[in-house]
Every structure is written in C-alpha cells, then in structure tokens.
Short mmCIF file of the C-alpha atoms (twelve columns), coordinates in Angstrom:
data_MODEL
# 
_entry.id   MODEL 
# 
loop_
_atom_site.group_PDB 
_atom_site.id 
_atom_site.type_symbol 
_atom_site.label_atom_id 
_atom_site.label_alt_id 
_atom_site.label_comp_id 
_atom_site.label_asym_id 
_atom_site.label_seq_id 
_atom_site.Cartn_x 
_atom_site.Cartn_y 
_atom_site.Cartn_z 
_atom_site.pdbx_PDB_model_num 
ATOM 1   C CA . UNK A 1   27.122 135.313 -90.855 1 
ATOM 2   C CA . UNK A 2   24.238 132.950 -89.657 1 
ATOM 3   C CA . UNK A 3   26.850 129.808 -90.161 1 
ATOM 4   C CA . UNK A 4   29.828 131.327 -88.774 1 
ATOM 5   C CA . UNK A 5   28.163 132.386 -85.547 1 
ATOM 6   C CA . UNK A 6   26.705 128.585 -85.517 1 
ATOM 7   C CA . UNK A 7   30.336 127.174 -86.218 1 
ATOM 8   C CA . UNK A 8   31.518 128.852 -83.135 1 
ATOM 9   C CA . UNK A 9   29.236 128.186 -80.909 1 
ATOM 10  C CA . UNK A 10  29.723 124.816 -81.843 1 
ATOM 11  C CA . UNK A 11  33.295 124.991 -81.220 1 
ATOM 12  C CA . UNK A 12  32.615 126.321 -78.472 1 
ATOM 13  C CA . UNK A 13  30.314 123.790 -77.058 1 
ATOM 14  C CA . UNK A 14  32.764 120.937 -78.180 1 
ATOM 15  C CA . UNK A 15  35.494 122.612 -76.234 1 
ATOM 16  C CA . UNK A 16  32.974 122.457 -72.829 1 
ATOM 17  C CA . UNK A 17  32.670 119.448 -73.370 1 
ATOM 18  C CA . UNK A 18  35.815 118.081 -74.189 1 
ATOM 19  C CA . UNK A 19  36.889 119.878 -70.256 1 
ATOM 20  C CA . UNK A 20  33.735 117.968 -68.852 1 
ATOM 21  C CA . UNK A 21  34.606 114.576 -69.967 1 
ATOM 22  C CA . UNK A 22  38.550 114.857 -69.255 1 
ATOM 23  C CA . UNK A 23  39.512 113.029 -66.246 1 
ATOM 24  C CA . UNK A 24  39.245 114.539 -62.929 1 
ATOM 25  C CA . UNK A 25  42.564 116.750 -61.260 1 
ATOM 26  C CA . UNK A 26  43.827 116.148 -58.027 1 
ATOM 27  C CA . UNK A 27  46.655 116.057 -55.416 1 
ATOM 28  C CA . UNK A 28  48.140 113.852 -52.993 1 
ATOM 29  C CA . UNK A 29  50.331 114.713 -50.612 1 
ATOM 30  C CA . UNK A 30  52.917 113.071 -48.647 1 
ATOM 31  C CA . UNK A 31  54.434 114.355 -45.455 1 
ATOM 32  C CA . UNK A 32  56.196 113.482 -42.252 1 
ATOM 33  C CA . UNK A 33  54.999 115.142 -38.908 1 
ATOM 34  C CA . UNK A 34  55.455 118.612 -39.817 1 
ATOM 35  C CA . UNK A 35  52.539 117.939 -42.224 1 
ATOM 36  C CA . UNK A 36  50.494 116.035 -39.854 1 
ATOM 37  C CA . UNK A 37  50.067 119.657 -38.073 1 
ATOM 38  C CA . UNK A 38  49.502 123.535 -38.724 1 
ATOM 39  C CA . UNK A 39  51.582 123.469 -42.096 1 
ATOM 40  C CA . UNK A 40  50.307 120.223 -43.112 1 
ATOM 41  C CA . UNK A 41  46.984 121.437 -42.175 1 
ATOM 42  C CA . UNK A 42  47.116 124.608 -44.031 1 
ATOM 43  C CA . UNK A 43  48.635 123.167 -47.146 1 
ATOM 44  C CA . UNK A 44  45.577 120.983 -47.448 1 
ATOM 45  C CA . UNK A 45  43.331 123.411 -46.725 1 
ATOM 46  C CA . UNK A 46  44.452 125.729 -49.764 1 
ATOM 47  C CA . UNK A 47  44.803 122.981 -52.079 1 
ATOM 48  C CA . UNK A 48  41.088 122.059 -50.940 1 
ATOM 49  C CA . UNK A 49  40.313 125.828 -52.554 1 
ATOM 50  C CA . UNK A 50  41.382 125.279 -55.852 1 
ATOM 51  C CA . UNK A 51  39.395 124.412 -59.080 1 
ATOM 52  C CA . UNK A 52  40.705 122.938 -61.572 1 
ATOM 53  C CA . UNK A 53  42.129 124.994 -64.895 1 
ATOM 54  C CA . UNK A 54  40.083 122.369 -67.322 1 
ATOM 55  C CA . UNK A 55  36.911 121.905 -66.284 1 
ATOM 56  C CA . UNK A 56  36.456 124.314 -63.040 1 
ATOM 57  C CA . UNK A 57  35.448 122.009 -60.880 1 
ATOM 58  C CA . UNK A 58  36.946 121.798 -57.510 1 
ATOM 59  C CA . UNK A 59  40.561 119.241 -56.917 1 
ATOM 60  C CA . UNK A 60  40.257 116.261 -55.182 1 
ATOM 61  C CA . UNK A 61  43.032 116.340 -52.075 1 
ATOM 62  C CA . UNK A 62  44.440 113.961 -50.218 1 
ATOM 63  C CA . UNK A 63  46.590 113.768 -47.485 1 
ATOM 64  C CA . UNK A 64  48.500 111.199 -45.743 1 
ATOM 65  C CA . UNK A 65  51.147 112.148 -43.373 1 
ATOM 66  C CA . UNK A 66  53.342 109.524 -41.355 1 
ATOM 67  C CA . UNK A 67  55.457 110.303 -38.058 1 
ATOM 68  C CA . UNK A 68  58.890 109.706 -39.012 1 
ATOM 69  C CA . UNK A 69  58.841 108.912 -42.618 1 
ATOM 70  C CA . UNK A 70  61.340 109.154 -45.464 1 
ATOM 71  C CA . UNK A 71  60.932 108.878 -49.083 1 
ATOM 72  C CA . UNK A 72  61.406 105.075 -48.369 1 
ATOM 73  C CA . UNK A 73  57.826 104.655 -46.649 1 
ATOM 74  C CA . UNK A 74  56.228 105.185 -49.871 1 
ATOM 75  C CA . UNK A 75  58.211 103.206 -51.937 1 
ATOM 76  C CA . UNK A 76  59.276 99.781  -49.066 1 
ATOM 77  C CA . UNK A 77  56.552 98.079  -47.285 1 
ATOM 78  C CA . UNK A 78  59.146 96.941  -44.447 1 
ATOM 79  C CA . UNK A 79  58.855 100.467 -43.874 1 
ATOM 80  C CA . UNK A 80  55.329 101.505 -44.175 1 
ATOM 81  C CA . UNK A 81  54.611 100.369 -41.071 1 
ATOM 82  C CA . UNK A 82  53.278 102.440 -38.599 1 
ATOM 83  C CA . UNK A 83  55.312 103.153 -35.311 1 
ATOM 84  C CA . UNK A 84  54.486 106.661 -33.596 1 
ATOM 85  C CA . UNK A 85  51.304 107.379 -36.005 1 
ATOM 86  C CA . UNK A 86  49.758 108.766 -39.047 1 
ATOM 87  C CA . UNK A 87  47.025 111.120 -40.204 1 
ATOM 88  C CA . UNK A 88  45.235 110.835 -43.518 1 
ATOM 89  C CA . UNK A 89  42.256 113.547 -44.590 1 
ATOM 90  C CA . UNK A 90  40.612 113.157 -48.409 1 
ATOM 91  C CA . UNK A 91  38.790 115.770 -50.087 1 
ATOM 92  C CA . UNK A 92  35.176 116.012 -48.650 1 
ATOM 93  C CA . UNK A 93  35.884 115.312 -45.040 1 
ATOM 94  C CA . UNK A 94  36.050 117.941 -42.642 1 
ATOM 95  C CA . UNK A 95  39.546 117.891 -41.036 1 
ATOM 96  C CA . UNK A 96  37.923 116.595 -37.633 1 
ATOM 97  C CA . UNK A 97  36.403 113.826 -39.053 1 
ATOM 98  C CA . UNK A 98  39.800 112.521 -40.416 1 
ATOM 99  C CA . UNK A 99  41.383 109.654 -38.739 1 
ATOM 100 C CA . UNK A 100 44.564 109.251 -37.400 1 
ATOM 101 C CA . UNK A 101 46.106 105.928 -37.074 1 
ATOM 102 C CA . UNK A 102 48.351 104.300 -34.351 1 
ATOM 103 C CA . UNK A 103 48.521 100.629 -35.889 1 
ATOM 104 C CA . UNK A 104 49.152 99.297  -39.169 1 
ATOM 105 C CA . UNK A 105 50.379 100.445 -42.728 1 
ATOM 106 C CA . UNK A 106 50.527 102.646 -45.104 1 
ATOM 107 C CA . UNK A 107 48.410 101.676 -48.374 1 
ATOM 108 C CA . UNK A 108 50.518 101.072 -51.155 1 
ATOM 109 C CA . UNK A 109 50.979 104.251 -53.233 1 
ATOM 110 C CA . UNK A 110 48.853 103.151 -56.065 1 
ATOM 111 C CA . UNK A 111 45.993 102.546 -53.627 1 
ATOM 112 C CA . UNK A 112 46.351 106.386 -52.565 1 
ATOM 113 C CA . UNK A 113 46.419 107.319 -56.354 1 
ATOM 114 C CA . UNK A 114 43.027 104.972 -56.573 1 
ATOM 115 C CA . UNK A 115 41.693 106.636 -53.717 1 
ATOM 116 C CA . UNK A 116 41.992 110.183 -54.654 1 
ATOM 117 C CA . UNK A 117 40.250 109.340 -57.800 1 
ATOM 118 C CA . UNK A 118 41.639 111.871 -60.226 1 
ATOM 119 C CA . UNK A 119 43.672 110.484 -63.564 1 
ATOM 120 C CA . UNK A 120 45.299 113.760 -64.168 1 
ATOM 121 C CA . UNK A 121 47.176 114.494 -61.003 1 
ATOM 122 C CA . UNK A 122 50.134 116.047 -58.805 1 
ATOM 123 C CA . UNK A 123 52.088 114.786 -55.809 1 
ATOM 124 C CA . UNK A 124 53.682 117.163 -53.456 1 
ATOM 125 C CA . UNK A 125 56.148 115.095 -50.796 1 
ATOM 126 C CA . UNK A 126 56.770 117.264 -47.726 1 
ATOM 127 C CA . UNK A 127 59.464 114.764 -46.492 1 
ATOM 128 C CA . UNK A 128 63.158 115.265 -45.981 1 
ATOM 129 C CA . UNK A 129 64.037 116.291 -42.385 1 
ATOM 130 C CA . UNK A 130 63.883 112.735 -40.934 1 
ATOM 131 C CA . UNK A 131 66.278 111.761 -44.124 1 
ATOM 132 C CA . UNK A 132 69.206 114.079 -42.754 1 
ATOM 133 C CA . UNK A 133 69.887 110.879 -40.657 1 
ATOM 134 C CA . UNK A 134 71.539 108.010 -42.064 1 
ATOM 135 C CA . UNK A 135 73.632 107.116 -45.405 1 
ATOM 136 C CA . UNK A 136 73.518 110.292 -47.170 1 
ATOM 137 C CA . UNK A 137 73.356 107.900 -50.757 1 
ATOM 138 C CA . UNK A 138 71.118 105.188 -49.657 1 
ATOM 139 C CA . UNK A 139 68.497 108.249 -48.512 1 
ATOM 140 C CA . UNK A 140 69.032 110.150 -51.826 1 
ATOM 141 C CA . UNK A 141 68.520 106.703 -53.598 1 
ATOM 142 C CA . UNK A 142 65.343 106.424 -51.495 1 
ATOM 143 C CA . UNK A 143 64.422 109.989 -52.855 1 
ATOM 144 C CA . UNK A 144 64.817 108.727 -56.474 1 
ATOM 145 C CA . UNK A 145 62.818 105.593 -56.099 1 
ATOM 146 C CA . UNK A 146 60.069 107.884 -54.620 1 
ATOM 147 C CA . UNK A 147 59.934 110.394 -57.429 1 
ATOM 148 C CA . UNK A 148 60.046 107.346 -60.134 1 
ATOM 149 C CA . UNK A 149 57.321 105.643 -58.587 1 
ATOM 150 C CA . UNK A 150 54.931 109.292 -58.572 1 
ATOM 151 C CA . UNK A 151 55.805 109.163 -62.446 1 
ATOM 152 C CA . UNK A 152 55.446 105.782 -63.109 1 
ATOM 153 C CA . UNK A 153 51.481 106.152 -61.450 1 
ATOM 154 C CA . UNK A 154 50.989 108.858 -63.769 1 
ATOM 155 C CA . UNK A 155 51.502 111.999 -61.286 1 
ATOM 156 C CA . UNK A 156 53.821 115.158 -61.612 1 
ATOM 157 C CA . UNK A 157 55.793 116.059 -58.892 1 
ATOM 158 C CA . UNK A 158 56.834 118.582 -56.629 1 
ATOM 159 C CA . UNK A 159 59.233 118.101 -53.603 1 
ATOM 160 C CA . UNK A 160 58.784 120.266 -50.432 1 
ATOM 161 C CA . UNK A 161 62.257 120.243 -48.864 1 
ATOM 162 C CA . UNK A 162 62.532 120.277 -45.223 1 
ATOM 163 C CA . UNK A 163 62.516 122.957 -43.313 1 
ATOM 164 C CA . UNK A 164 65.596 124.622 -41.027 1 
ATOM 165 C CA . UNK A 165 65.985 122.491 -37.587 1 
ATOM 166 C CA . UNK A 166 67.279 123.081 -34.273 1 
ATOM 167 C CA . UNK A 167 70.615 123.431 -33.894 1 
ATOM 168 C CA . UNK A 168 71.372 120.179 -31.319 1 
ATOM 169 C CA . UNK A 169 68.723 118.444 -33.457 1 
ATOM 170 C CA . UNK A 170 71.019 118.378 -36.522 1 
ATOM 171 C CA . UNK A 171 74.361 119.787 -37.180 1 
ATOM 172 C CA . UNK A 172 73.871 123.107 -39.585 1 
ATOM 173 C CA . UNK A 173 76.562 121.517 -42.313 1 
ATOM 174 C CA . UNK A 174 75.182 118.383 -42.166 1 
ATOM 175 C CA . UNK A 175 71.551 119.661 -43.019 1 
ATOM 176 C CA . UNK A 176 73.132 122.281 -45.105 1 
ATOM 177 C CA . UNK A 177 74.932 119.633 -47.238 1 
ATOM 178 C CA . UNK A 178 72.123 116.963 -47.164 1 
ATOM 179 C CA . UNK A 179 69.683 119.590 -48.068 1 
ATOM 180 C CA . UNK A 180 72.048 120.863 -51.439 1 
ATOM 181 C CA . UNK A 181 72.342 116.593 -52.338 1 
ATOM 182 C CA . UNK A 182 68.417 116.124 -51.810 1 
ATOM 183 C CA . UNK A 183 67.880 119.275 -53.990 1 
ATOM 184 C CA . UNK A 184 70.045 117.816 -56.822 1 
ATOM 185 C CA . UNK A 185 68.707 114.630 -56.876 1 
ATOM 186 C CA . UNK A 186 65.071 115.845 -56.946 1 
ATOM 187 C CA . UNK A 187 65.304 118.274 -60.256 1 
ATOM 188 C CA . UNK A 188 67.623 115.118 -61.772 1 
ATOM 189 C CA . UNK A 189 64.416 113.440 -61.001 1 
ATOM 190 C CA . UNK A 190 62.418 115.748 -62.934 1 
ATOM 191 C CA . UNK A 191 60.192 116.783 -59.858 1 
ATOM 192 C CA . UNK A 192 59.971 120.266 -58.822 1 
ATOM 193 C CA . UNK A 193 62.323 121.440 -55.605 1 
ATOM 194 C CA . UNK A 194 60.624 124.094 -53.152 1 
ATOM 195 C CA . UNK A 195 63.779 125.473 -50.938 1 
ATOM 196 C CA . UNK A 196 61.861 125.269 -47.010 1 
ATOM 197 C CA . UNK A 197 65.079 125.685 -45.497 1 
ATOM 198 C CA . UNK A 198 64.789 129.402 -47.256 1 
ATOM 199 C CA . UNK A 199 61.519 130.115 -45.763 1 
ATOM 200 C CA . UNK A 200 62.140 129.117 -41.965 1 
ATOM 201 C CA . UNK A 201 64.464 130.010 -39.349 1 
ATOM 202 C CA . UNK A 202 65.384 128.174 -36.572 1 
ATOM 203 C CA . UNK A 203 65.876 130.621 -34.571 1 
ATOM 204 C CA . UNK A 204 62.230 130.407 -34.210 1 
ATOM 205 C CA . UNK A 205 63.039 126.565 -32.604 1 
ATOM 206 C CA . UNK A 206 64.419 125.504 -29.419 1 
ATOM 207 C CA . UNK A 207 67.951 123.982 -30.503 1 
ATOM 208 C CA . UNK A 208 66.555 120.548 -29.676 1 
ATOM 209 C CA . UNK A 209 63.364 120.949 -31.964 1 
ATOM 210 C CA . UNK A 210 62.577 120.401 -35.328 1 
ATOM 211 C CA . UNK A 211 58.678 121.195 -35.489 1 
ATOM 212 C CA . UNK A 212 57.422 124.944 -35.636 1 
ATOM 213 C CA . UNK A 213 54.963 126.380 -33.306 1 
ATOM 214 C CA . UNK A 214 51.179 127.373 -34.998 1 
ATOM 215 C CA . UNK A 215 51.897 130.449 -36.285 1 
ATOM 216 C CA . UNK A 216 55.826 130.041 -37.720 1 
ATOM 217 C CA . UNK A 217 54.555 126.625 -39.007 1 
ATOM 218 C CA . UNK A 218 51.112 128.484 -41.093 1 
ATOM 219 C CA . UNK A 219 53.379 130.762 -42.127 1 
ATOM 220 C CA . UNK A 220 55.865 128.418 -43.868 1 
ATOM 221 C CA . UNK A 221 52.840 126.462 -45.364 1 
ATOM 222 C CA . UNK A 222 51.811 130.094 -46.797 1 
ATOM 223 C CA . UNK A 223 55.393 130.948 -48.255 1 
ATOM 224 C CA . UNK A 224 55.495 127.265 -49.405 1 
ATOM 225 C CA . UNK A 225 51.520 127.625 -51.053 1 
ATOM 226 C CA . UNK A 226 53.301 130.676 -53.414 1 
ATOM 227 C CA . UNK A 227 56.057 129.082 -54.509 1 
ATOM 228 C CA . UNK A 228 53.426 126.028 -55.664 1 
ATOM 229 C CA . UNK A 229 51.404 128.372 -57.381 1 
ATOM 230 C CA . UNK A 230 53.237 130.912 -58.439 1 
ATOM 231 C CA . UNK A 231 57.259 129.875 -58.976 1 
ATOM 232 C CA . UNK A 232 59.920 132.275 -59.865 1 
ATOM 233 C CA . UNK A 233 61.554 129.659 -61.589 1 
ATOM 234 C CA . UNK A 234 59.591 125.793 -62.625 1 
ATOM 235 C CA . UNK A 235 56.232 124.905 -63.579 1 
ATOM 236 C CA . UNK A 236 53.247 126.493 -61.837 1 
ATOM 237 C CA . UNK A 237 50.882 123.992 -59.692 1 
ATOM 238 C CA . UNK A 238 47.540 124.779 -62.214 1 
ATOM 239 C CA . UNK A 239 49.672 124.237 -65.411 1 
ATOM 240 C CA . UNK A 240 50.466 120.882 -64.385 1 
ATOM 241 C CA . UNK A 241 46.690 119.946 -64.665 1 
ATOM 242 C CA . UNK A 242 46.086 120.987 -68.425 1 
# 
C-alpha cells in the first residue's frame, strides 16, 4: 500500500511538473477600429482573466488594433503602414498606459508572436468590415494568406467576422454576400468563424456608421467572449491551449 500511494504521488508530481515546464499560453489579437474601442477593449479585458488549462497561470494578451486594416496589413508591409492610427496593449499594462500610434508600422507578425512570449498560442482577427470594399477574391485571398501565416507561426485561429453596418455605409447584399464568402474561406482555412453579423443590429447605427456606441459595442464583445469560450459548434478557446 506504502508503494502504491508513493507511485502516485509521484505521478502526480511528474504531471505538475510536466504543466510547469510547458511553454507559456497566450493570445494575440488583431482588429480594425471596432477593436481599438469598447469591444476591443472588453475582449482584452476578458481574455486578460483567463488562466491557462495547463499550468493555471494567467494568459499573456496582446492586442494590436489598426484603423482601417484588412487581413492584408498583417500579412504586406506596403500595407502595414500606419495612416489614421493604431492602438496596441500587452498583458501587464494597464489599458491607460498603452500607446497609441499615429506614425509608422506595424511589426511584422512574428515580432507580435515574439512579443507576447507564449509558444503555445491563439490568434483571434477581429477584421473584416473594411474588406467589404474592394475585389471580393483578392480580399478573400488576403484572408487566406492571413490565416496561413497564424499557422505557419505556430498559432490556432479564430476569425471574428464583422459586425452588421449602416445601411448607406454598405449595401445589405453586398455585406450579406461578402460576409457568406469570408465565412467560407475562413473554416477552408481551418480557423474558427464567429458569425458578428448575428450578434449586432444595425438598427442600433446611424445608416452612415459602422462603429457601435459603448454599450451595443460591450455587448457584442460579450456575445462574441461566449461563442470563444463556449461554441455550439468548433473548438472551445481553453482546449486550444492543451
């Protein structure tokens, strides 16, 4: 009995350790400028609250949101320039000390990865509305190259589509459409596809607008935060980590 209780324990103990010396969990996330306010804010907030599964210790988080980008800021450095700004928070700054920046570029993606400092890790891309724009192909191409590059720098995906938009600011068919394509292309992809456009209403928006107010934009980032966590259909955020 003696031995058996000692074998456990030292399974046990192995086990702890094994979770200690595995590689730190994080996120990074990538938005346009509905994440650099309220439902960019609260989304990093709650990702801020979460330990990870393995070894319980809290996930590194970082953000880095551009005005106007597309997938193809991430993955083009012709277009990671910075025109009308860009706000970047990382785990262990308060959100007033974090910068945001009216002149130059964004870091390449692998410096982001390097940054946030975790090996085992998940993006979530909040990015689609300014994509509606454009050649439908050449944007869903730009989607594609994104979502290779996450996997190629060791990171799991999940896609947050964009959100309804005013009425003059896009025609409803044309989002509806581009919004159906984007969806397709992302699970092809093998990266998770959270519907936004079914958790907003732009009737909520002046017909010219496409950002939400504070409280219609939390409340997205909230509806958004359960389908990360806890899908009806996919691959819950935490199970991505183990």
């Amino acid at each position: 009995m003696h031995k058996l209780i000692a074998v456990i324990a030292a399974c046990l103990f192995a086990t702890a350790a094994l979770a200690q010396d595995r590689a730190p969990a994080g996120i990074l996330i990538l938005g346009d400028s509905n994440a650099e306010g309220p439902f960019g804010l609260t989304l990093y907030q709650a990702m801020r609250a979460l330990n990870d599964p393995v070894s319980g210790r809290p996930l590194a988080v970082s953000i880095y949101a551009k005005c106007g980008a597309g997938a193809n800021d991430w993955t083009s450095r012709e277009y990671a320039k910075l025109d009308c700004g860009a706000w970047a928070c990382s785990d262990g700054h308060a959100l007033s000390d974090c910068p945001h920046f009216r002149d130059g570029s964004i870091p390449p993606l692998p410096e982001l990865y390097e940054s946030l400092g975790a090996g085992r890790r998940v993006t979530l891309v909040a990015l689609g509305l300014n994509m509606v724009f454009g050649n439908r192909t050449e944007k869903l191409r730009d989607a594609r190259r994104l979502i290779d590059a996450i996997h190629a720098n060791g990171s799991a995906c999940i896609w947050i589509g964009p959100p309804q938009a005013g009425s003059l600011f896009v025609d409803i068919d044309r989002f509806d459409r581009f919004v159906a394509a984007l969806r397709e292309t992302v699970t092809d992809a093998d990266c998770r596809f959270i519907a936004s456009d079914q958790m907003t209403d732009r009737r909520n928006l002046e017909p010219k607008d496409d950002h939400y107010g504070r409280d219609d934009a939390r409340e997205w980032a909230r509806r958004v935060i359960e389908d990360v966590l806890h899908p009806t259909s996919g691959t819950p955020l935490m199970a991505l980590f183990r």
